[in-house]
Structures are given as C-alpha cells and as structure tokens.
C-alpha positions, 0 to 999 in steps of 0.5 A, spaced: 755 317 644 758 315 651 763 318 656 769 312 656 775 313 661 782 311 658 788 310 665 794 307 663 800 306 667 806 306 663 812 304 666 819 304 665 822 301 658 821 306 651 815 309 655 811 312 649 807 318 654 807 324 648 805 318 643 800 316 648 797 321 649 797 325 642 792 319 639 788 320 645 787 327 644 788 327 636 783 321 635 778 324 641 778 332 640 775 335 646 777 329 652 777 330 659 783 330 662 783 333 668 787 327 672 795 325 670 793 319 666 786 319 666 782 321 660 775 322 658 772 321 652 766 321 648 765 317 642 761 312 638 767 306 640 766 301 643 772 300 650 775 294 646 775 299 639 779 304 643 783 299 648 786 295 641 787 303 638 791 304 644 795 298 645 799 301 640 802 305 644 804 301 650 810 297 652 809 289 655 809 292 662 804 299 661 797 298 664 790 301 661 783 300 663 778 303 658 771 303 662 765 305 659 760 310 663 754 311 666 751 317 665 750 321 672 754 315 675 761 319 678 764 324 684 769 327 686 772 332 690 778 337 689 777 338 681 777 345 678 770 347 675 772 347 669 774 340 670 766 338 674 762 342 668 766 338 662 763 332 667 756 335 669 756 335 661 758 329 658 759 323 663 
C-alpha cells in the first residue's frame, strides 16, 4: 500500500461536494483529511484508478490532482497532532 493525496477545487455549477467526499471516505475507510479539500489515502490503487473513480463526481469546470507519495517525503506546520501522527504513520 501507498499514501496517495486527493485535492479538488469544485467551482460553482451542481457542485457535488457531499458526493465527493463520501466516495472518498466510503471507498478509502481511515483517509487523512486534516485540510478542507485535501485528502490522504492509502490504498493498493494506482493515482489513474483513483482519478477515473472520482471524476464521477465532478463537474466540467472542478479540478483534482491525485499524486502518489513518497514515504517520509512531507512537512508541515500548523497542523494538529493527530493530524502529523496519522503522517508520521502512513505517508
């Protein structure tokens, strides 16, 4: 398994927000998601399988990146500690 961070930017029209985030969170149980629209996950997917799930979800004018990470390889500043524990383990 691998930590992969989901960011999206939904702008207006039938912003899907609760849908979005509900896949993520049903598909991807224990996610990190410690910043508004971002999310972490660890999963055996691939950032193509996960970007095709989501893109379900999003309207012609929304934005996502998925971006698979490297072990070890964040910072931060201003999180809370559960927030940097969940990174200290899984990403």
């Amino acid at each position: 398994m691998s930590a992969v961070l989901i960011a999206y930017d939904l702008h207006k029209l039938g912003q899907r927000y609760t849908e979005l985030r509900k896949l993520i969170i049903e598909t991807f149980p224990g996610s990190w998601n410690c910043l508004e629209s971002t999310f972490i996950v660890n999963t055996t997917w691939t950032p193509v399988q996960v970007r095709d799930l989501l893109k379900s979800k999003l309207d012609a004018n929304d934005e996502l990146l998925v971006v698979a990470l490297v072990k070890n390889g964040w910072a931060s500043v201003g999180l809370s500690k559960p927030c940097t524990d969940w990174l200290h383990t899984n990403a």
